[in-house]
MIGUBA-94019 format. One line per field, with one value per residue: residue number from 1; x, y, z of N, C-alpha, C in turn. Coordinates in steps of 0.2 Angstrom, whole numbers. Layout:
// MIGUBA-94019
k: (NUM|...)
nxx: (X|...)
nyy: (Y|...)
nzz: (Z|...)
caxx: (X|...)
cayy: (Y|...)
cazz: (Z|...)
cxx: (X|...)
cyy: (Y|...)
czz: (Z|...)
//
This chain:
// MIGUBA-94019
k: (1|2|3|4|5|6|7|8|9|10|11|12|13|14|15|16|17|18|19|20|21|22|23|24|25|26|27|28|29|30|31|32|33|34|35|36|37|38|39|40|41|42|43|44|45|46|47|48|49|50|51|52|53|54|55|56|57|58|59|60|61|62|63|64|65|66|67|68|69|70|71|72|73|74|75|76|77|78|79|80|81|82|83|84|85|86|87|88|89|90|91|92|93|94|95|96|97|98|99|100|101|102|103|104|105|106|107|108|109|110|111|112|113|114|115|116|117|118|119|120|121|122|123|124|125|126|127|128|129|130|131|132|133|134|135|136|137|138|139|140|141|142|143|144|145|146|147|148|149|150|151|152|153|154|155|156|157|158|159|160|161|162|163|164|165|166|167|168|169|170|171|172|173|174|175|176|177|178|179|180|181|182|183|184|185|186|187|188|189|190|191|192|193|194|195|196|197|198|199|200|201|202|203|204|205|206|207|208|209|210|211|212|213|214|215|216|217|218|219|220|221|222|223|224|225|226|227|228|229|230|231|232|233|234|235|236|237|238|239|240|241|242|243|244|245|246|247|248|249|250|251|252|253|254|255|256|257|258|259|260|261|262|263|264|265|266|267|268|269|270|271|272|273|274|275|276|277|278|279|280|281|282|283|284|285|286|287|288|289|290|291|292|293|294|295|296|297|298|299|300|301|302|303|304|305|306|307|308|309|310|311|312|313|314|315|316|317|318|319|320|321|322|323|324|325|326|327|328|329|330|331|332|333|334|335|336|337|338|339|340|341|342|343|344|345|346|347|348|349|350|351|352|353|354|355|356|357|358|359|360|361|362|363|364|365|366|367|368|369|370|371|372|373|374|375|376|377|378|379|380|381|382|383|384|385|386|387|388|389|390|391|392|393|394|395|396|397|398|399|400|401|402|403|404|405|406|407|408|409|410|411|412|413|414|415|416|417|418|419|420|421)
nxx: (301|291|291|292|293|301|304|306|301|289|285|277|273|278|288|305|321|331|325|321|311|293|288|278|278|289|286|280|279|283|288|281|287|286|281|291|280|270|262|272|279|284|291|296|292|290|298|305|308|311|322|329|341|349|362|377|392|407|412|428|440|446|464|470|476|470|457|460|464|452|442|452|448|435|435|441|432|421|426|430|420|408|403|397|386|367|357|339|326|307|292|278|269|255|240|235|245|254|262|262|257|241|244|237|233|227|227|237|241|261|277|291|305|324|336|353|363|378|384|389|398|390|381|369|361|357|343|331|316|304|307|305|293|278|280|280|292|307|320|341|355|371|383|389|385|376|372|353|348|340|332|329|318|326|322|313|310|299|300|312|312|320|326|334|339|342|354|355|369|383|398|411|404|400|403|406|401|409|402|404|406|394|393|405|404|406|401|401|410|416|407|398|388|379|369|353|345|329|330|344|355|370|374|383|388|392|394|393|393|379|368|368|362|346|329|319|304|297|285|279|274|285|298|315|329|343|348|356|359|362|371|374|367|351|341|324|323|336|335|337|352|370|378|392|407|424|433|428|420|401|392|377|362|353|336|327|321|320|309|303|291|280|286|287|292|297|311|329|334|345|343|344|343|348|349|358|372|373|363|357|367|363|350|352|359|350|340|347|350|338|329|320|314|316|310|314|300|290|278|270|262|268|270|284|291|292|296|285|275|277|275|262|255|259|269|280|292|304|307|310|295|278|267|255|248|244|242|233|239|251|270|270|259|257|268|262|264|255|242|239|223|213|211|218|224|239|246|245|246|240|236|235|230|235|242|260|274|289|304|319|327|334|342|349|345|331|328|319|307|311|325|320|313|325|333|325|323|335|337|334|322|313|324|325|321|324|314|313|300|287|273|258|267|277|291|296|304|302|301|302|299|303|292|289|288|274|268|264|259|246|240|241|233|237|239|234|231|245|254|261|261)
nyy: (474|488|498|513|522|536|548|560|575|589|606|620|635|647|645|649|643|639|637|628|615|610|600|592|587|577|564|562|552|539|523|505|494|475|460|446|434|435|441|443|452|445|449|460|464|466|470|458|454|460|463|467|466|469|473|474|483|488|504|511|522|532|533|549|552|544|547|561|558|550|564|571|565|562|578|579|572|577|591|587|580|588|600|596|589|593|605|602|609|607|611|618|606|596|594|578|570|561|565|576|581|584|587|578|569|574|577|591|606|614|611|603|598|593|581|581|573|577|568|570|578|584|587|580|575|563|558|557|549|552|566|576|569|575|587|603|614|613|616|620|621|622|616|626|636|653|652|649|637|631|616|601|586|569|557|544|532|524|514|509|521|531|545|555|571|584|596|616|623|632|624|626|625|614|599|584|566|551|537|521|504|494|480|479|483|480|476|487|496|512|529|542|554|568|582|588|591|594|606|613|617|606|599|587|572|557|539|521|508|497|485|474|470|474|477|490|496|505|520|514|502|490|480|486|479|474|485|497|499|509|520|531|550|552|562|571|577|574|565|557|562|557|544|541|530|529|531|542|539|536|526|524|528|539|536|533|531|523|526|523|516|523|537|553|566|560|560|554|541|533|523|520|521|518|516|506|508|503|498|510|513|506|509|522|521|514|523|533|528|521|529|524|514|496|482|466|452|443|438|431|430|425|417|414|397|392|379|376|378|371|357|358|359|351|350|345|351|362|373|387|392|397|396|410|419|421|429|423|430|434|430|416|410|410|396|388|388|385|393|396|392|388|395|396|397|396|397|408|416|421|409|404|388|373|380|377|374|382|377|382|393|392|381|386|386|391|399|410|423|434|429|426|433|444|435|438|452|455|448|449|457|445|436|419|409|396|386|376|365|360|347|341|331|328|331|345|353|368|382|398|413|429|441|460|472|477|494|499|491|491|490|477|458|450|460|461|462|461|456|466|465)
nzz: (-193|-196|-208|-216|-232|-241|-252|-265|-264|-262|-263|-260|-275|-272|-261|-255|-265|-259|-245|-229|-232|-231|-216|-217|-231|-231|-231|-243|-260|-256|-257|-254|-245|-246|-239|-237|-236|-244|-259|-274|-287|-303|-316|-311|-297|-279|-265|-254|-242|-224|-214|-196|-188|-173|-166|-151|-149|-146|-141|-152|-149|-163|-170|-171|-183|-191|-192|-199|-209|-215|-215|-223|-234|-237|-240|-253|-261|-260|-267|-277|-283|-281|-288|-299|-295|-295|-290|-293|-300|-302|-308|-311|-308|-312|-309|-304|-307|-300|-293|-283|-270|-254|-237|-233|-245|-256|-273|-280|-288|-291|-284|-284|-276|-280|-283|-293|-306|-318|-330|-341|-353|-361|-353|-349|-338|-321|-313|-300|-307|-301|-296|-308|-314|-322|-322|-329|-330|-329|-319|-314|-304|-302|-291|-281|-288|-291|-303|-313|-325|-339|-340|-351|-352|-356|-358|-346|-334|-326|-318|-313|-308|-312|-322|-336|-340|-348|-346|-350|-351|-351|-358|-350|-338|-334|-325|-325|-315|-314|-317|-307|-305|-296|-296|-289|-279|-259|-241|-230|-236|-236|-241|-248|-249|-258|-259|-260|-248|-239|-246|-243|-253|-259|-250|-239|-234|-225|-223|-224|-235|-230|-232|-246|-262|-260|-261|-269|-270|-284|-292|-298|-294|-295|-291|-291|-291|-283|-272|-266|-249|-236|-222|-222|-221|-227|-234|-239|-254|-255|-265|-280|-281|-278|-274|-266|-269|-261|-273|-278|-288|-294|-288|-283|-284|-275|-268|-260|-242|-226|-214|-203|-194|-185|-184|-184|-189|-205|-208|-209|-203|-206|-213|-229|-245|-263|-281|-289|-298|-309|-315|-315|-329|-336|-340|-345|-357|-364|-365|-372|-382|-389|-384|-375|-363|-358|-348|-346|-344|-336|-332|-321|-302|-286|-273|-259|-255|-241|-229|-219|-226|-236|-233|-226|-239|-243|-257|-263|-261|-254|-257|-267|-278|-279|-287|-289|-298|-316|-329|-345|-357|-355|-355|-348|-345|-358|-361|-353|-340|-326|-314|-298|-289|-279|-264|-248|-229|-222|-208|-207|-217|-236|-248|-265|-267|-280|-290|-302|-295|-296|-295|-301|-310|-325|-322|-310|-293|-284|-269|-265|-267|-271|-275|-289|-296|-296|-306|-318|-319|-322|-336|-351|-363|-374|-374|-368|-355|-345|-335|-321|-318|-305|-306|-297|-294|-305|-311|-323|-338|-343|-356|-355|-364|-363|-360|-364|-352|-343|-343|-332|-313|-312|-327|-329|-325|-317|-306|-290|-273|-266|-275|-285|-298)
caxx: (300|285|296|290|298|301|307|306|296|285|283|272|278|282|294|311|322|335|325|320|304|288|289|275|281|293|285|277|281|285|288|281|290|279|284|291|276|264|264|277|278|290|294|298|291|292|303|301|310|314|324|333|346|353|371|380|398|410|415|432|439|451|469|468|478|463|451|461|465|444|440|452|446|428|433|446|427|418|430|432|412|403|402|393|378|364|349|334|317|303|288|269|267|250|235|234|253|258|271|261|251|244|244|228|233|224|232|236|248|266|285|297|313|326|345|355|372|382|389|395|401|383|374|366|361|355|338|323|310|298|307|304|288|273|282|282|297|313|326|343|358|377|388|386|384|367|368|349|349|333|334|323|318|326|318|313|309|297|301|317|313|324|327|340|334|348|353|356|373|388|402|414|400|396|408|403|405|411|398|408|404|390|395|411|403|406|396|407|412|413|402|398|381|381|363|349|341|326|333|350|357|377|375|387|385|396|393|396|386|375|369|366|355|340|324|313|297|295|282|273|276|289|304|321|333|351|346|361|359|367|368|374|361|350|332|320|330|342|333|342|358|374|381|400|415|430|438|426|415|396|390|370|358|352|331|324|325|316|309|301|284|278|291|281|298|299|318|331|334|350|343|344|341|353|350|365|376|374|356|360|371|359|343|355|360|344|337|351|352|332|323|313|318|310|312|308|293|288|272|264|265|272|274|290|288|294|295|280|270|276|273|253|252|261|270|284|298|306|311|305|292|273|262|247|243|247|238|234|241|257|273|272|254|257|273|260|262|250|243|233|215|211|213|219|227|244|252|242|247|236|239|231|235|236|248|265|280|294|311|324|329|339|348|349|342|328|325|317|303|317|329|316|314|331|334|320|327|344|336|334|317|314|328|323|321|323|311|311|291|285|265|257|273|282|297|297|305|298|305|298|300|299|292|292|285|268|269|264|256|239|238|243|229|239|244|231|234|250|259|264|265)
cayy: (481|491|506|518|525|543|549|567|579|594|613|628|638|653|645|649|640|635|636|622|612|610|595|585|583|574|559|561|548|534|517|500|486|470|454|440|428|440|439|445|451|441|452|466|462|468|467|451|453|467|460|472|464|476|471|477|485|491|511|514|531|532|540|558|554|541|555|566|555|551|569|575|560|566|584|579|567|583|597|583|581|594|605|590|590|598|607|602|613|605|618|615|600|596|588|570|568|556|568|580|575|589|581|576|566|577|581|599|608|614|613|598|597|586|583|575|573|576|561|569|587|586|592|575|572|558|561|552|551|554|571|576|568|578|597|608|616|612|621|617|627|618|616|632|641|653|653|643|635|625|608|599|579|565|551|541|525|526|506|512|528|535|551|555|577|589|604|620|625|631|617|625|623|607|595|577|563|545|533|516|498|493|475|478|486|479|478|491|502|521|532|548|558|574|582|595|589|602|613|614|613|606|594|581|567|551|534|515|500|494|480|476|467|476|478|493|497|510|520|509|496|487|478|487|473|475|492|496|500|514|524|538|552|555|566|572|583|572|559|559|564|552|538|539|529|530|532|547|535|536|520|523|535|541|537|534|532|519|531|516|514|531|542|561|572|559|561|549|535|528|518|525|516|519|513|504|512|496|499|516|513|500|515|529|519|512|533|537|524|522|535|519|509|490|479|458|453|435|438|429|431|418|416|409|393|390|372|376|381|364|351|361|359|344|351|341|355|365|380|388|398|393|401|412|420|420|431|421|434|435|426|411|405|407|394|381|388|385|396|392|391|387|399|391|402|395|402|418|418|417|407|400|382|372|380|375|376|382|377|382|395|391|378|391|385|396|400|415|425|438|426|424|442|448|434|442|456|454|446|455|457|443|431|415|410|389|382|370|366|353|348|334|325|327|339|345|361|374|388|403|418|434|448|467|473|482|502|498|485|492|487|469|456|449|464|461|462|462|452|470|462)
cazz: (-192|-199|-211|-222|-238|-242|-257|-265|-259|-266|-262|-266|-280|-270|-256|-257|-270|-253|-237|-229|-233|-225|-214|-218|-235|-231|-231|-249|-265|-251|-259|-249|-244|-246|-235|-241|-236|-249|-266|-275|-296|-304|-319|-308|-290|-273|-260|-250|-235|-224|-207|-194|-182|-170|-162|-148|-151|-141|-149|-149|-152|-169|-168|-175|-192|-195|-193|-202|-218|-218|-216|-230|-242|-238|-243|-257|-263|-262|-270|-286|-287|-279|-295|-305|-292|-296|-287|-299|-296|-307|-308|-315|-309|-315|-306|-306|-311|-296|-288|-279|-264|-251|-232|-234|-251|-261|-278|-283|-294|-285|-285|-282|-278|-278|-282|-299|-306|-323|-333|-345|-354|-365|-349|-346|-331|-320|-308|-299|-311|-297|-295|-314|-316|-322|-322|-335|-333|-325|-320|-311|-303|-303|-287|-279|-291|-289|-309|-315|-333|-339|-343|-350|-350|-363|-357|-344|-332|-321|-315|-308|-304|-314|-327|-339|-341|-349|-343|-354|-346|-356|-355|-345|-330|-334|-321|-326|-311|-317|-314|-304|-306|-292|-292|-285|-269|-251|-236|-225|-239|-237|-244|-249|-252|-260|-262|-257|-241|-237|-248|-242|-256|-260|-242|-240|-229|-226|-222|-226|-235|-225|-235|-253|-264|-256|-265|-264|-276|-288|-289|-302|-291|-300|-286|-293|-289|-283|-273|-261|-243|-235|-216|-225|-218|-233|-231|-246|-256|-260|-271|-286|-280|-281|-268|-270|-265|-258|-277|-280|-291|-292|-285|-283|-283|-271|-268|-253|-236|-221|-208|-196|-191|-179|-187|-185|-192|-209|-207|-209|-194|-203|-218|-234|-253|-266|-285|-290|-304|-317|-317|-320|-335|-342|-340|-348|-361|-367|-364|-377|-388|-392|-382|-371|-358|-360|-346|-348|-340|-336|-331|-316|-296|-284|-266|-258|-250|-234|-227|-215|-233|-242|-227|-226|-245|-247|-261|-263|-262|-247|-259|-273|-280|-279|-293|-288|-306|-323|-334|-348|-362|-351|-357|-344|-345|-366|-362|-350|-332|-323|-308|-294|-291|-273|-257|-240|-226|-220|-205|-206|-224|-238|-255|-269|-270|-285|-296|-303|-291|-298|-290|-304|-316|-331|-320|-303|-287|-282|-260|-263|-272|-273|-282|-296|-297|-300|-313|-322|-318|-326|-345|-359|-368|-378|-371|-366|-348|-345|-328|-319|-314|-301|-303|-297|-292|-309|-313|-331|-341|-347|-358|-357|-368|-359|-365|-361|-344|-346|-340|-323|-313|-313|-332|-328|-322|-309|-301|-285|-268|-264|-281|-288|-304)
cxx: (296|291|291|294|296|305|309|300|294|286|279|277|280|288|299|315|327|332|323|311|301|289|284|276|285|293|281|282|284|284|284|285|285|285|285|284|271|265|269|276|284|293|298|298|291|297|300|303|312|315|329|335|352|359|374|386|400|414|423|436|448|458|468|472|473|459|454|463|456|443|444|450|439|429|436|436|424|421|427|423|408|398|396|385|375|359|343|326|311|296|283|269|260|247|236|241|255|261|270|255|249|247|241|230|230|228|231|243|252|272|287|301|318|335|346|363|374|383|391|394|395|378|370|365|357|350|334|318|303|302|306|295|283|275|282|287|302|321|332|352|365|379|384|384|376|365|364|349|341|336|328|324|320|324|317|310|306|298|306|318|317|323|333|337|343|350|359|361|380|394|408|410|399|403|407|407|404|406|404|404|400|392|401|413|402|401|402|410|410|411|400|390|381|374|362|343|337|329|338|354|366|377|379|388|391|391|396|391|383|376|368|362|346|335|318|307|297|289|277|272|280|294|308|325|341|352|353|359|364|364|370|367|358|341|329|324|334|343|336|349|363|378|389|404|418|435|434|420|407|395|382|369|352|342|327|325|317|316|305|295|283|281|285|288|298|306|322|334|340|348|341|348|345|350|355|367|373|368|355|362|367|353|347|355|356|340|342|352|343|327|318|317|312|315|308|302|290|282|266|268|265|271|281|285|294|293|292|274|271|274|265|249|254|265|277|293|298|308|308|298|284|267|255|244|247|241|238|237|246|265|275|266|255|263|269|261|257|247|238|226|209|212|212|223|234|248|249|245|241|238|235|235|233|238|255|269|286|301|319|322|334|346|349|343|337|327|322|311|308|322|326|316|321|334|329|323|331|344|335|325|317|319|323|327|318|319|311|305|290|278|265|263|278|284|297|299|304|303|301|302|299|296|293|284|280|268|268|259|247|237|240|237|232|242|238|233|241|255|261|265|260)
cyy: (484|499|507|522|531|544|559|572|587|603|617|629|646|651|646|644|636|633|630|621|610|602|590|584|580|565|556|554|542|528|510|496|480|461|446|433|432|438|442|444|447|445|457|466|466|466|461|450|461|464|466|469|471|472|476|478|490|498|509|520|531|535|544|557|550|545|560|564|553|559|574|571|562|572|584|575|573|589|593|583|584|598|600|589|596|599|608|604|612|609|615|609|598|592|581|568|562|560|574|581|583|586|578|571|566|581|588|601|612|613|607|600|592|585|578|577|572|571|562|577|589|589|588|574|569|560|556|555|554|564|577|576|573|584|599|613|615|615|617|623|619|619|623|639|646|656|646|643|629|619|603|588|573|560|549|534|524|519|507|515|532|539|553|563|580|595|607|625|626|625|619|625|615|601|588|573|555|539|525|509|494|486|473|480|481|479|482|497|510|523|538|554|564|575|589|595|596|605|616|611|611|604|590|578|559|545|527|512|499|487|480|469|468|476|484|494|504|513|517|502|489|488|483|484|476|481|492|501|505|517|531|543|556|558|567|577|578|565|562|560|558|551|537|535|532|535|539|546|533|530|517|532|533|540|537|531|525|525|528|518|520|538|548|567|566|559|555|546|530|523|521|522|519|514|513|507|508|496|505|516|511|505|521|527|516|519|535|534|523|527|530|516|504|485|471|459|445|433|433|433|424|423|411|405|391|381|372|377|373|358|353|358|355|347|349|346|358|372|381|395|395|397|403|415|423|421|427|425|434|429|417|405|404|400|387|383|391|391|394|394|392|389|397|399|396|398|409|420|413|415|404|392|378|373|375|377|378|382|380|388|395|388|380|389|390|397|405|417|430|434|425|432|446|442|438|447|458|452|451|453|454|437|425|411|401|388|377|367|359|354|339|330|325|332|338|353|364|380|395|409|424|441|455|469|478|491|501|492|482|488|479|465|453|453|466|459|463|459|459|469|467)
czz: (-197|-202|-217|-224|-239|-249|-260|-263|-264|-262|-263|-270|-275|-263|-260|-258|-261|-247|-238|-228|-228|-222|-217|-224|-237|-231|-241|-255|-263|-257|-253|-250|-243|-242|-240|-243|-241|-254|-268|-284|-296|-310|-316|-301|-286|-268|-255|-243|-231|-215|-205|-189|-180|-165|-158|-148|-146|-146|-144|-151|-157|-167|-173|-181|-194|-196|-195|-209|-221|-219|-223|-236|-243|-243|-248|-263|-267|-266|-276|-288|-287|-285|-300|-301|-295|-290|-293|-295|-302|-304|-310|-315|-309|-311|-306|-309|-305|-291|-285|-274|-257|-242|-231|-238|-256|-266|-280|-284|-287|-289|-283|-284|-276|-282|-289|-300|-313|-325|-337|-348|-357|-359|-348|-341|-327|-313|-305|-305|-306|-293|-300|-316|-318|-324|-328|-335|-326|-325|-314|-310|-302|-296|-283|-279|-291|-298|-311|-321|-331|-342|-345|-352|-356|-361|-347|-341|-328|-318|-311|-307|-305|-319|-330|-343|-344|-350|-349|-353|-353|-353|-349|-339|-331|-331|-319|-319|-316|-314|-312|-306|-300|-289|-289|-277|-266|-245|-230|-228|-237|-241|-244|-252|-252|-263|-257|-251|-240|-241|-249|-245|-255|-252|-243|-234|-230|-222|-224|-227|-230|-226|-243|-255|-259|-263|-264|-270|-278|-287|-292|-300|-293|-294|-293|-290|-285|-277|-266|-255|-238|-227|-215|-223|-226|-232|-239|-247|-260|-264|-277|-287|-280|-272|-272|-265|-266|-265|-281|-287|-289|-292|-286|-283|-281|-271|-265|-247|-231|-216|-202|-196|-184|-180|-187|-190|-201|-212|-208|-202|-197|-210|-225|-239|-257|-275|-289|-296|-311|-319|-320|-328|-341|-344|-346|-353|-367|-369|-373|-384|-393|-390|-377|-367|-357|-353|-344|-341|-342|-335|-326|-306|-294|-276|-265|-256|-246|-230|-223|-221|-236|-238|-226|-231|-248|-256|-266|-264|-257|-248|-265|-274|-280|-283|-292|-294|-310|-329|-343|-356|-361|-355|-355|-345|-353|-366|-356|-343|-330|-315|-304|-294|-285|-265|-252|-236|-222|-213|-205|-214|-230|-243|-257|-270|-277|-293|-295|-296|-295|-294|-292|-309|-320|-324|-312|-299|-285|-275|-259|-269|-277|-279|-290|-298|-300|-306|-319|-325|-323|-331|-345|-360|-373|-378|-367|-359|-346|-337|-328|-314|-312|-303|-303|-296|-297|-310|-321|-334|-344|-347|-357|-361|-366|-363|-364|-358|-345|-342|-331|-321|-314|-322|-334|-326|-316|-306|-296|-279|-266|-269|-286|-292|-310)
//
């Protein structure tokens, strides 16, 4: 299924601070999804698969204390964190900044807006970077309150799309929410989204996991791994905003949405991105602790291979990774892998053959281009990254040493056509 990604969305500067936004920006700061047969980065990557299975279910209608124990755990979610959401309005956004498109896709200066949340009594609070970006001043109102406080930005990560800005609010307005542990989410879990859809601010929305371990792309094109999947109804507005459990515990934050292939309103249809808390933690922490956020970086692209790819190319493996390029400055080609050289079409898929294959990381089985990606992912800067390389018929190990991920992929040499690396 053919989806397009939405994220936060723009305004003039004189619409009103609540109404609702103009439609076609709805589809502004959109991410793509890139298909597993494509290339794919490895330091940061794309997403490599995007499948939709639809199943028939028979409804059945709840007893009314079911429906009255979720309905007061929703409002008992929202009383506890409401107050901690913000409505953030970043102002002077500058020409050429990325973050303000008109529907044409001609840059010009404006308004975003967009949603964020507390962590803690200092007036920290957690946002999309793509709703911040570029502004010259930003401002932000608490819960439902109609008092604005400015707030200005202590770092950011444009790879995860996130921001770490802090608002100038005395302390007893400030109502921090508890960020939760991401890898103890469920597929099925309830869920709680709490944000400024259009405008409308202090929305709250339910739903349940969908799936997890999704992948969506930044806007620098850098895969964010781990990314949780929700049917929670989430629209523009409420990028930034917080994905809560059942225990009143931020889970994700909230980013963007799949709006399908035809979509004319850019509306949610039911699928909606979530970046997990633990990424979270690890972005805040890095924000606060040096003022950077540094994420390793292995330095080539790879297609999967598929047992229709390895029996074409004779490549002596059924799984794995199969190396289309490897900047030679890059951490991989300095450590001996190899990239390809020679472009065949497979399957309606195009590849360079004659690189390395890789089938292992430090020991871990590889079936996907994804599974290489979020090992990446998941080292440190500097942390050594053991493979396992097939060429020419012999398997041998290579260490590589990763390094730190270039600003975006444009300043990469392999980051062509479709290898977002």
């Amino acid at each position: 299924m053919s989806m397009e990604f939405d994220s936060a969305m723009n305004e003039t500067p004189d619409a009103p601070r609540r109404s609702i936004r103009s439609a076609f920006l709805a589809a502004l700061m959109g991410g793509l999804v890139v298909a597993v047969a494509g290339y794919a980065a490895i330091a940061a990557g794309w997403i490599g698969k995007d499948e939709t299975t639809i199943r028939s279910v028979t409804a059945t209608t709840p007893a009314a204390s079911s429906l009255d124990e979720d309905q007061n755990l929703v409002n008992q979610i929202y009383e506890r964190d409401g107050d901690g959401v913000g409505f953030i309005t970043a102002s002077g956004i500058s020409e050429g900044s990325g973050n303000s498109f008109d529907p044409f896709g001609q840059p010009q200066s404006g308004t975003a807006t967009g949603s964020g949340f507390l962590i803690d009594s200092e007036g920290h609070m957690v946002t999309n970077n793509h709703v911040i970006e570029g502004s010259g001043e930003i401002t932000v109102t608490l819960g439902d309150s109609d008092e604005v406080y400015e707030a200005s930005v202590v770092g950011t990560d444009p790879s995860t799309d996130l921001a770490l800005i802090k608002v100038d609010a005395p302390e007893s307005a400030l109502k921090p929410l508890k960020l939760g542990n991401s890898d103890e989410v469920n597929v099925g879990d309830p869920v709680v989204a709490i944000g400024n859809p259009f405008g409308l601010d202090r929305t709250v929305t339910t739903g349940i996991v969908s799936a997890l371990q999704r992948e969506i792309s930044s806007l620098n094109q850098y895969a964010i791994s781990n990314v949780i999947q929700t049917d929670a109804a989430i629209n523009p507005g409420n990028s930034g905003g917080p994905l809560i459990d059942s225990g009143g515990n931020v889970i994700g934050v909230n980013s963007q949405i799949a709006t399908g292939s035809g979509s004319s309103s850019g509306g949610n249809v039911g699928i909606g991105f979530a970046i997990p808390s633990n990424t979270v933690q690890d972005v805040v922490n890095q924000i606060l602790e040096t003022g950077e956020v540094k994420h390793a970086y292995l330095g080539i692209s790879g297609a999967t291979i598929s047992s229709q790819l390895s029996e074409a190319l004779n490549l002596g493996s059924d799984h794995g990774v199969l190396v289309q390029e490897a900047p030679e400055d890059g951490p991989a080609a300095k450590a001996g892998i190899k990239a390809g050289d020679t472009p065949v079409t497979v399957g309606g898929q195009r590849v360079f053959t004659g690189g390395d294959v890789i089938t292992e990381a430090d020991g871990e089985e590889l079936n996907s281009m994804e599974d290489l990606i979020t090992k990446v992912n998941e080292s440190k800067v500097g942390s050594d990254l053991e493979l396992t390389v097939m060429r020419d018929g012999e398997t041998r190990q290579v260490t590589v040493t990763l390094g730190a991920r270039p600003d975006d992929t444009a300043s990469d040499s392999a980051g062509q056509g479709e290898s977002g690396q």
